[in-house]
MARBANU-892866 format. One line per 8 residues: their letters; for each residue x, y, z of N, C-alpha, C. Coordinates in nm, 3 decimals. Atoms other than C-alpha are relative to their C-alpha. Layout:
A> X:Y:Z:X:Y:Z:X:Y:Z ~ ... $
END
This chain:
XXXXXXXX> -0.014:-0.138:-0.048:6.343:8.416:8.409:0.101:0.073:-0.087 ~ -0.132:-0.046:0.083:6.512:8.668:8.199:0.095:0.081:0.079 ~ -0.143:-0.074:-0.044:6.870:8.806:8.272:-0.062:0.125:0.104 ~ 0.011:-0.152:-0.086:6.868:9.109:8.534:0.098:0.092:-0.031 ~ -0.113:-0.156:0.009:7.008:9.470:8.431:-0.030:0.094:0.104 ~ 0.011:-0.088:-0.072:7.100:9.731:8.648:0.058:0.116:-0.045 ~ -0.046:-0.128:0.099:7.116:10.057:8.483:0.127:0.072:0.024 ~ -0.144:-0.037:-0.036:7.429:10.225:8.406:0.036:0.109:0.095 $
XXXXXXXX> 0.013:-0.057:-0.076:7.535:10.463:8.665:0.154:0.139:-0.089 ~ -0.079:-0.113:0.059:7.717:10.796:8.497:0.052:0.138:0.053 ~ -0.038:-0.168:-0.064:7.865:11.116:8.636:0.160:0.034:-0.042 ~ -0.122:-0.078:0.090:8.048:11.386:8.454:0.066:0.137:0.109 ~ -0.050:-0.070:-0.106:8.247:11.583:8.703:0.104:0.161:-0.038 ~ -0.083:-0.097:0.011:8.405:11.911:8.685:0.138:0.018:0.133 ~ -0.062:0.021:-0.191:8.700:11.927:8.930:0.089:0.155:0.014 ~ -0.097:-0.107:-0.053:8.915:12.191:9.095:0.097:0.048:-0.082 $
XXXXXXXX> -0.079:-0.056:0.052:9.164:12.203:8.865:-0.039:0.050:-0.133 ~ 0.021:-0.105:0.091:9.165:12.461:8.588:-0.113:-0.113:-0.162 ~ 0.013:0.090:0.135:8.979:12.275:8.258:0.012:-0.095:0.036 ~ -0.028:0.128:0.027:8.984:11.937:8.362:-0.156:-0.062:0.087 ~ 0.125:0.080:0.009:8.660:11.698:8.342:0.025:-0.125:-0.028 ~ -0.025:0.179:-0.018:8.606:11.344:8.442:-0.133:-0.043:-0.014 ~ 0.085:0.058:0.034:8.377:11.106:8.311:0.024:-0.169:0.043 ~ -0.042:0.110:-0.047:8.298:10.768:8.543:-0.136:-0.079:-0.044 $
XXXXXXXX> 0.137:0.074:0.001:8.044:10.504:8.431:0.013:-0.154:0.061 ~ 0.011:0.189:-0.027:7.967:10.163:8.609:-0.115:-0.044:-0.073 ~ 0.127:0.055:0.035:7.755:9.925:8.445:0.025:-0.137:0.002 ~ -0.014:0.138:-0.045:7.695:9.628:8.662:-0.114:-0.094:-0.116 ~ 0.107:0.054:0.073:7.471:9.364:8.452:0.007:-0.208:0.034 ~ -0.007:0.066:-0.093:7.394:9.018:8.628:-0.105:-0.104:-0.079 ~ 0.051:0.108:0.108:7.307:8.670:8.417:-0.071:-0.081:0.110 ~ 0.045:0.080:-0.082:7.078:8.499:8.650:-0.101:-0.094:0.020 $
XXXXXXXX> 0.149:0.077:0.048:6.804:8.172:8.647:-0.085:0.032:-0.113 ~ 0.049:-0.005:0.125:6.756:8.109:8.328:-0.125:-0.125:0.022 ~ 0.092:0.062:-0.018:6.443:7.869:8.262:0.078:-0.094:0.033 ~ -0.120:0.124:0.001:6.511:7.524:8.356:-0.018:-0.105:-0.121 ~ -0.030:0.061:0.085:6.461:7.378:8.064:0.127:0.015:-0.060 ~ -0.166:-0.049:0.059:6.770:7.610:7.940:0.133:-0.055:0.082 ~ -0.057:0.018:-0.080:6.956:7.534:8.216:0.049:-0.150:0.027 ~ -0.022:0.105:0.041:6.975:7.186:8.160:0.103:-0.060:-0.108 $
XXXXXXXX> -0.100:-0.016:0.127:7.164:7.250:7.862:0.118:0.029:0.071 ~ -0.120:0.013:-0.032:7.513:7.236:7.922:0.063:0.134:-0.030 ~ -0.023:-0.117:0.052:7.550:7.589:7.742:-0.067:0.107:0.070 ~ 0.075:-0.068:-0.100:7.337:7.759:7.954:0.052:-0.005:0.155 ~ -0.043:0.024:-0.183:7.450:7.576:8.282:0.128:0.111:0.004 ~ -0.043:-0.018:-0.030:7.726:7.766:8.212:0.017:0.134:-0.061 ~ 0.024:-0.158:0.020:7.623:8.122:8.086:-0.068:0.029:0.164 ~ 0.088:-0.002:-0.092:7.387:8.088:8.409:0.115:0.045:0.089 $
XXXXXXXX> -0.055:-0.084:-0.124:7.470:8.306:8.728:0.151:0.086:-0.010 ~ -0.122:-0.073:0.023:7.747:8.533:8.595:-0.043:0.096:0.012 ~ -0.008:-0.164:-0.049:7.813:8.906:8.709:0.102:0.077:-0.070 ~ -0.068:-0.073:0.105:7.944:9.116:8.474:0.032:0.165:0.086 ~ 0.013:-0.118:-0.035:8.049:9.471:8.600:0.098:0.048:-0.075 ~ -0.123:-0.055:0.076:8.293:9.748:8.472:-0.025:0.164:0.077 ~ -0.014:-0.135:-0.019:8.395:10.094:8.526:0.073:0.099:-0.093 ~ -0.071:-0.086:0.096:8.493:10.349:8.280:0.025:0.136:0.009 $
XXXXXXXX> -0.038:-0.172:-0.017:8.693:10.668:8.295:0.047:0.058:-0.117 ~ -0.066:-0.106:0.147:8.727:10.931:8.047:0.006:0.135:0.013 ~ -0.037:-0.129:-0.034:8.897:11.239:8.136:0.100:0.114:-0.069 ~ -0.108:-0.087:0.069:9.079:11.524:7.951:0.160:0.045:0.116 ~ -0.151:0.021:-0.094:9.451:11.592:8.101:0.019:0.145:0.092 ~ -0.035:-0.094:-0.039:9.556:11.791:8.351:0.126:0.115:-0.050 ~ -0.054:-0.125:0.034:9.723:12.148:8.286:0.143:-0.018:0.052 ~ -0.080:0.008:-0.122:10.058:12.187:8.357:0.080:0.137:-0.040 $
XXXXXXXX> -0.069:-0.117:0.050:10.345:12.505:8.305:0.099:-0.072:0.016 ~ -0.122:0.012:0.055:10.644:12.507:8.181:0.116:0.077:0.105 ~ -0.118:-0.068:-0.062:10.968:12.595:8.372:0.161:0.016:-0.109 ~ -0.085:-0.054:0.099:11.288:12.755:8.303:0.097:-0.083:0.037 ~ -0.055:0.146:-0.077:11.509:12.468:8.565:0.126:0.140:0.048 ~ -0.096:-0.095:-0.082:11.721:12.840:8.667:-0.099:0.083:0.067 ~ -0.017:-0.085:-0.036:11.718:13.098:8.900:-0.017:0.133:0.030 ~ -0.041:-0.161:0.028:11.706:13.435:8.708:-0.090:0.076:0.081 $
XXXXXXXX> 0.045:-0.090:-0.152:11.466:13.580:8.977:0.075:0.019:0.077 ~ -0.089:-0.013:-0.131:11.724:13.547:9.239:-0.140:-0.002:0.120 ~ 0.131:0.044:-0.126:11.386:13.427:9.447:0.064:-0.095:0.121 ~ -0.081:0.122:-0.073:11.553:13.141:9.553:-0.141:-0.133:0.063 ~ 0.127:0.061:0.017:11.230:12.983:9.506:-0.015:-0.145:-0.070 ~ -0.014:0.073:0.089:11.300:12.765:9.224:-0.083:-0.066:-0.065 ~ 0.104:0.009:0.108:10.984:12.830:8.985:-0.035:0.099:-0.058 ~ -0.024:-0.062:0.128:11.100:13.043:8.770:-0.053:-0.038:-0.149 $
XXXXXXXX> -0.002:0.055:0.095:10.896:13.015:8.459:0.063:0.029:-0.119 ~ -0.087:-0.017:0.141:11.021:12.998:8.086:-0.036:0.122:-0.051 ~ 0.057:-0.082:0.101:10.977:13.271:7.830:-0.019:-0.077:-0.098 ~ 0.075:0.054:0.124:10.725:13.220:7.547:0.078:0.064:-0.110 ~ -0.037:-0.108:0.112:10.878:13.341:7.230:-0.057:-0.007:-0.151 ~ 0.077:0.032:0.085:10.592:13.237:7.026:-0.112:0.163:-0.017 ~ 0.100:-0.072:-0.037:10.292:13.493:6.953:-0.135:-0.031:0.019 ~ 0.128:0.029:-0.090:10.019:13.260:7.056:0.020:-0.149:0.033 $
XXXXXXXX> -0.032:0.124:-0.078:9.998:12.973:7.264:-0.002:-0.090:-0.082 ~ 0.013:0.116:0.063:9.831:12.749:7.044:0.108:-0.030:-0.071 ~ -0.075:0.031:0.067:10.161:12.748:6.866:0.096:-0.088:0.047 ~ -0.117:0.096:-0.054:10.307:12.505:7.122:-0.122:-0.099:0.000 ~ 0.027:0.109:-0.027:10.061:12.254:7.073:0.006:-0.048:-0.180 ~ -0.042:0.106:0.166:10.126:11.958:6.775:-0.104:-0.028:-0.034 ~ 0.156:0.097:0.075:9.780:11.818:6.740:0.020:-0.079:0.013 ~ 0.025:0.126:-0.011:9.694:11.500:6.729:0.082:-0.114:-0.069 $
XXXXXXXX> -0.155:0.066:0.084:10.005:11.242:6.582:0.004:-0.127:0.120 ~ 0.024:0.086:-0.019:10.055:10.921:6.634:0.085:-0.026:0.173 ~ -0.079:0.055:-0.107:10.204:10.766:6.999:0.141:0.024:0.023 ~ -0.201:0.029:-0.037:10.616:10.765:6.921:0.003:0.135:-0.044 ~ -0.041:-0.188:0.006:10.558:11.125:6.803:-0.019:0.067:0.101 ~ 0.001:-0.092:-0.124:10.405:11.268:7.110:0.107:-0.027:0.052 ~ -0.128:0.069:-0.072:10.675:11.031:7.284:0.128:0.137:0.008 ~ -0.118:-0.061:0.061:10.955:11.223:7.117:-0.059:0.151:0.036 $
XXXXXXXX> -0.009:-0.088:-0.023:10.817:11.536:7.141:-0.139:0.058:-0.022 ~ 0.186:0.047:-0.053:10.452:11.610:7.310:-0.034:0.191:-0.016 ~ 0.041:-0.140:0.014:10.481:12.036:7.280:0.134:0.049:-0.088 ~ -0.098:-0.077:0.073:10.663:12.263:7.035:0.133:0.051:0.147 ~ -0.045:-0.019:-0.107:10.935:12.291:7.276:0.113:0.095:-0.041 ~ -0.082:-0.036:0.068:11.146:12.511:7.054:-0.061:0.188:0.036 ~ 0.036:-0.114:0.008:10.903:12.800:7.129:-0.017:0.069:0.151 ~ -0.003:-0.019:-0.117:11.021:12.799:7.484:0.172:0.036:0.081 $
XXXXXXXX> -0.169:-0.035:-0.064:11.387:12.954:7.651:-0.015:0.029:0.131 ~ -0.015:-0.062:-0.124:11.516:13.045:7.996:-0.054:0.119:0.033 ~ 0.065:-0.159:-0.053:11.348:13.392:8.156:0.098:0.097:-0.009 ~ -0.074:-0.135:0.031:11.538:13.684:8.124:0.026:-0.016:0.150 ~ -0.062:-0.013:-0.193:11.752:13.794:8.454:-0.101:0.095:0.037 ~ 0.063:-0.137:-0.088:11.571:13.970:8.686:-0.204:0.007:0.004 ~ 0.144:0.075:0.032:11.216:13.791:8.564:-0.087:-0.126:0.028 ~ 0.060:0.119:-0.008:10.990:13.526:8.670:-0.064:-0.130:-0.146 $
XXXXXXXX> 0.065:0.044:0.121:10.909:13.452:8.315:-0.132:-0.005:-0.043 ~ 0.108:-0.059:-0.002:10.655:13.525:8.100:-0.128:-0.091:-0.073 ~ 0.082:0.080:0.007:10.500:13.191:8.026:-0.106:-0.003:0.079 ~ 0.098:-0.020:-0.060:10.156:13.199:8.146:-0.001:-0.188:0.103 ~ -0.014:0.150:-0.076:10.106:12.879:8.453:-0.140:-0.084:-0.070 ~ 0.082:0.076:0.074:9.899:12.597:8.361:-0.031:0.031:-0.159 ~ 0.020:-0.067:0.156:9.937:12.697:7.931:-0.001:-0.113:-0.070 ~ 0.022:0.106:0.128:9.941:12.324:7.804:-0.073:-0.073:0.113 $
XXXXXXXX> 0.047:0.079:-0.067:9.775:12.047:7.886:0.033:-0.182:0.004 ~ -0.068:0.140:0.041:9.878:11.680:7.918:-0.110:-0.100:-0.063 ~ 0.103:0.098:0.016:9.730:11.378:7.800:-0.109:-0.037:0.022 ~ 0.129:0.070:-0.066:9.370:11.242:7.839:0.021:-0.087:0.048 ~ -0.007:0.131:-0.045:9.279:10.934:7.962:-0.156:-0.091:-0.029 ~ 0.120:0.056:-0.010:9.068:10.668:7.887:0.011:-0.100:0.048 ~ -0.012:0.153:-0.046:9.038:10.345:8.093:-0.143:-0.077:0.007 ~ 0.099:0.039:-0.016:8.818:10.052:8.089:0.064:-0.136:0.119 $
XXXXXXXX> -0.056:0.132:-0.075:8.831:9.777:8.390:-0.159:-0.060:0.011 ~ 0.102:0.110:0.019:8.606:9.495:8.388:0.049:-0.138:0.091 ~ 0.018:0.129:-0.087:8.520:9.201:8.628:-0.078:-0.083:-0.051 ~ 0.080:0.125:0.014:8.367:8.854:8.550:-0.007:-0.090:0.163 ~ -0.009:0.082:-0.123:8.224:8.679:8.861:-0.099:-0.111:-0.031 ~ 0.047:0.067:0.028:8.067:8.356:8.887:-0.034:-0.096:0.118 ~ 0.018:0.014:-0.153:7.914:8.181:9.198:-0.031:-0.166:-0.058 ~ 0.039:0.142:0.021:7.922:7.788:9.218:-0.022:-0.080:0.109 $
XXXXXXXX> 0.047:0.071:-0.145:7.685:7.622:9.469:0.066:-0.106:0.011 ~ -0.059:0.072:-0.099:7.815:7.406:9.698:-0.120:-0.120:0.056 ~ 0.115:0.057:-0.071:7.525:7.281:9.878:-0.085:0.155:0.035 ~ 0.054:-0.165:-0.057:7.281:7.575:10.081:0.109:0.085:0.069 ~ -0.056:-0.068:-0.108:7.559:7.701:10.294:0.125:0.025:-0.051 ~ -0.137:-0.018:0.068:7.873:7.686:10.074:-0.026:-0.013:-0.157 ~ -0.014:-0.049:0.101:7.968:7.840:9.736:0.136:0.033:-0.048 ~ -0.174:-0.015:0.039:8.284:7.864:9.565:-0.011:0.128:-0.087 $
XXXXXXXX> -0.041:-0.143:0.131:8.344:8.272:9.330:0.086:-0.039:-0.045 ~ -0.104:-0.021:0.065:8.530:8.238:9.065:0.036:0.188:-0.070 ~ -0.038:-0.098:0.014:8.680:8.590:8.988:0.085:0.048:-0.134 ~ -0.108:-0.031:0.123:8.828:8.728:8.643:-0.034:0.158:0.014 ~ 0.010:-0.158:-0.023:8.947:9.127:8.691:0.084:0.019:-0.125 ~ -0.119:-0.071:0.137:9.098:9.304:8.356:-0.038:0.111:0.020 ~ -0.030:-0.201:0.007:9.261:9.657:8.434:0.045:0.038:-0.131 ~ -0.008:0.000:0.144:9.280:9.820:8.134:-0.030:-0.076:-0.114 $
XXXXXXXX> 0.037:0.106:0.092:9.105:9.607:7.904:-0.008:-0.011:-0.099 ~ -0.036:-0.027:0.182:9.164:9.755:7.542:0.135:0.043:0.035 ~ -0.154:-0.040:-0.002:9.506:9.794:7.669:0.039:0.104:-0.085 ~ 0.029:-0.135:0.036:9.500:10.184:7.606:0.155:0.031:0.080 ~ -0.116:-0.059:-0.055:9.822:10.376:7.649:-0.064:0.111:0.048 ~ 0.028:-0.149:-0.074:9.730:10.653:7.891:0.131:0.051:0.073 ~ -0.105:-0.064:-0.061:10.024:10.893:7.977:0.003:0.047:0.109 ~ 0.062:-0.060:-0.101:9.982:11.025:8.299:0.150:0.075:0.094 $
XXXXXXXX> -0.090:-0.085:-0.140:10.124:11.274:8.622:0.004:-0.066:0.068 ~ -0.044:0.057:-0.188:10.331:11.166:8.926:-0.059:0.112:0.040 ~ 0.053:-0.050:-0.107:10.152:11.300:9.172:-0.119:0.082:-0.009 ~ 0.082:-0.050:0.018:9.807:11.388:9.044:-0.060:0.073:0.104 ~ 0.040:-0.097:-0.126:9.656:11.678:9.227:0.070:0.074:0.061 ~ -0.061:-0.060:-0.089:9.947:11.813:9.367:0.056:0.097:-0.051 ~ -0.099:-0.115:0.058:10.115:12.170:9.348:0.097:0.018:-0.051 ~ -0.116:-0.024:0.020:10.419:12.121:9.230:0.052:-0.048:-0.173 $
XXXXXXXX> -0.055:-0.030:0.163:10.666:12.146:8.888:0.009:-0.131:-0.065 ~ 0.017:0.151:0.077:10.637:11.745:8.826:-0.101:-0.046:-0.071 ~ 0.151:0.075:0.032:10.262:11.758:8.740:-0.011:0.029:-0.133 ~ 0.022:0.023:0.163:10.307:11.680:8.370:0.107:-0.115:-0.076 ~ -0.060:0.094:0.027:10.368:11.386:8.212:0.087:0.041:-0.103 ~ -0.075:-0.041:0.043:10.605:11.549:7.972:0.093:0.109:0.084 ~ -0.097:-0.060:-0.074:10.890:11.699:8.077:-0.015:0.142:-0.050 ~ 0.069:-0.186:-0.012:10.831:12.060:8.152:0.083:0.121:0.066 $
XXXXXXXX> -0.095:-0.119:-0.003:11.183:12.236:8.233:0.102:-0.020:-0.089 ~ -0.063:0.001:0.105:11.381:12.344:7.992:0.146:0.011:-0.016 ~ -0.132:0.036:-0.020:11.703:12.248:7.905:0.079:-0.115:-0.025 ~ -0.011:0.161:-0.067:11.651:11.858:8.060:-0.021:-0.047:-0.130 ~ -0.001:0.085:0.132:11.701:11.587:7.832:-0.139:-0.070:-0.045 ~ 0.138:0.066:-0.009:11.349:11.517:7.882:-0.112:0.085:-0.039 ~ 0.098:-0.096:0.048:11.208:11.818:7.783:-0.098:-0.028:-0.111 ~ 0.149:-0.017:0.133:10.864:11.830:7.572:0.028:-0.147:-0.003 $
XXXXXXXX> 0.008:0.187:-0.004:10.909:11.408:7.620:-0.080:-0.017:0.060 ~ 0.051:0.062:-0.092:10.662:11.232:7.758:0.026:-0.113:0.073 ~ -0.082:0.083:-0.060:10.813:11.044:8.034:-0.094:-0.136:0.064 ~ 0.078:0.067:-0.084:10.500:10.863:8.249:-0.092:-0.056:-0.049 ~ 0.121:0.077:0.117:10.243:10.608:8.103:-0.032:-0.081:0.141 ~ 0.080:0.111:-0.082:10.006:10.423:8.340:0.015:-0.164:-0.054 ~ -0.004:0.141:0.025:10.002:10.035:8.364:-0.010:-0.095:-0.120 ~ -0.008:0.056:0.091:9.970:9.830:8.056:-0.129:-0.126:0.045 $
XXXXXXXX> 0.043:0.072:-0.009:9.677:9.582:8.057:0.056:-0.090:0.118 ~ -0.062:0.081:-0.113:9.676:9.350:8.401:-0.137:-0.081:0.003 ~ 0.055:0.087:-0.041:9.493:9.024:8.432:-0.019:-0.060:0.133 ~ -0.052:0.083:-0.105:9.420:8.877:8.762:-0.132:-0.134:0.005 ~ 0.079:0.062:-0.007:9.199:8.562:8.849:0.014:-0.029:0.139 ~ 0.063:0.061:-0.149:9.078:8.450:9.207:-0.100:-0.106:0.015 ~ 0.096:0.110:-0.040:8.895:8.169:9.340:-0.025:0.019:0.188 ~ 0.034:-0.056:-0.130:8.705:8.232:9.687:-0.118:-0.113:0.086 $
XXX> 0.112:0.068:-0.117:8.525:7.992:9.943:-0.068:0.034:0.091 ~ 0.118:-0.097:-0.082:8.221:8.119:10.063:-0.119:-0.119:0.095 ~ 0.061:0.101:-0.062:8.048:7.928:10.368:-0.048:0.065:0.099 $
END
């Protein structure tokens, strides 16, 4: 009998927030009763009955604005944004450069000062955007009869599995002046840094008794 596929399952999502698109694909694929002549083979016995699955995300970064970290509204609000003192946006973004450069410094951050008194500032909200993301996680499962009524899974899960640096927001989705993984008031020693990076490659294995 040959292998069983189950087609990949894809959806490209537009979401709520300003510019930002997510891309999720599973593609389960399931090694199962091979002939038995193959199966006999010692190389086979043990390609035989494996479950392969995965899930992949690939999303451009959420938006975030820039603050000024004062006051000069006298709102008492405390989101006051910066003044631009560039004459077009694109002039706060770097392009594309390697990892320890974004690190160091992820937006022209030079083309950004405190608001004038008496101003909310005249940085436009959401004007950069943070990091993408790409992740891949992948499962290996493997079912080992027992007799009819009991079966032992063996389980291999890898999060992140090209061990991809993805930078990411505390608190994705939410309203407030943290949602950018670079630091985004000005002043802080953290400014135009990118401070937040998701997990680093994670292995786990399981073994499961099924009766």
């Amino acid at each position: 009998m040959m292998p069983r596929f189950t087609p990949i399952i894809a959806a490209w999502v537009r979401s709520f927030a300003p510019n930002l698109e997510r891309m999720f694909r599973t593609w389960p694929f399931t090694v199962s009763s091979l002939t038995d002549s193959c199966s006999a083979i010692s190389l086979f016995a043990i390609i035989n009955g494996w479950e392969i699955t995965g899930i992949n995300s690939w999303q451009n970064g959420f938006r975030f604005t820039v603050y000024s970290g004062v006051d000069n509204s006298f709102s008492a609000v405390g989101s006051d944004r910066a003044d631009f003192t560039g004459s077009n946006i694109n002039q706060a973004i770097l392009g594309d450069r390697s990892h320890g450069q974004m690190v160091n410094q992820y937006f022209n951050t030079s083309l950004f000062t405190v608001n004038a008194i008496g101003t909310y500032g005249n940085a436009p909200r959401n004007l950069l955007a943070n990091p993408g993301l790409f992740n891949i996680d992948l499962a290996a499962i493997k079912y080992l009869p027992i007799n009819e009524r009991m079966e032992i899974q063996f389980r291999a899960e890898f999060f992140n599995l090209l061990n991809n640096v993805n930078f990411t927001v505390p608190g994705l989705g939410s309203a407030n002046r943290d949602e950018s993984a670079a630091g985004n008031i000005v002043g802080t020693g953290s400014f135009g840094k990118l401070t937040h990076a998701a997990d680093a490659r994670i292995l786990q294995f399981a073994l499961k008794f099924i009766f």
